[in-house]
N, C-alpha and C positions, 0 to 999 in steps of 0.2 A: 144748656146754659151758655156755652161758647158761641152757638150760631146765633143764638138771638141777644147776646151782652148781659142778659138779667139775669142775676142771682134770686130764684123763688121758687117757691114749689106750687108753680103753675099747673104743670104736669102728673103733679104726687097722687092725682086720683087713681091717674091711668097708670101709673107704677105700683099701684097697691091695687089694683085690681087684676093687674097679669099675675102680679103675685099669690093675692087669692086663688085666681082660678088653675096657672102653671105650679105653684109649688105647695098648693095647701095650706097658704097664710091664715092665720086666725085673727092675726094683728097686723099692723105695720105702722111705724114711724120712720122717719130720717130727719138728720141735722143736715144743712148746708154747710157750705161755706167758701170766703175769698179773699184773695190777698194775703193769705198765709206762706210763709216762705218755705216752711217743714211740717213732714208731717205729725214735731210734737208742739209746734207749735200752734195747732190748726184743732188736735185733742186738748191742749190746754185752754184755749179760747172755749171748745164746749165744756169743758170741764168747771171753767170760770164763771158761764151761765146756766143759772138755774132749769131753763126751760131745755137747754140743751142736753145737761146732766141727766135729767128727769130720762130725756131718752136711752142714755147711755147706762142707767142704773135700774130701767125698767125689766117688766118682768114679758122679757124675750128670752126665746130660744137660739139664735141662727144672727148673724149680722153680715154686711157687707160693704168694705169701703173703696170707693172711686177718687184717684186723684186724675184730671186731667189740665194740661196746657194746654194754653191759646198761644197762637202766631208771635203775642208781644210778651211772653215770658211769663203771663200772670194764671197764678194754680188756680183750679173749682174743684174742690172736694163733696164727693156727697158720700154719708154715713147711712145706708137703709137697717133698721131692726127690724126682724120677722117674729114674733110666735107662733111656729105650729102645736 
């Protein structure tokens, strides 16, 4: 999301498909997110949205979360859930 500026799950196919085939996914979701200063405020924003919650309250096994910075200071958060 850094190289290319856009906040989306462009990409989320090919991410849930390494998953599938490297780690024996059954499922896969993830939340995005940007412009969050911390990281509780970054789980409080999906906490506050339904569709985001939904993933964080769903029925996974396994999760994993990415924070990174860009050059001008600004975080991208991504939240992957797995079910094996």
């Amino acid at each position: 999301m850094i190289k290319t500026n856009d906040v989306s799950h462009t990409n989320f196919p090919e991410r849930k498909n390494f998953l599938n085939e490297r780690a024996g996914a059954k499922k896969v979701s993830e939340n995005l997110a940007f412009g969050y200063s911390s990281a509780e405020s970054v789980v409080n924003g999906w906490i506050n949205s339904d569709s985001h919650r939904g993933a964080i309250e769903g029925d996974y096994t396994h999760f994993e979360v990415s924070a990174e910075q860009d050059a001008n200071g600004y975080w991208y958060f991504t939240n992957i859930f797995v079910k094996k």
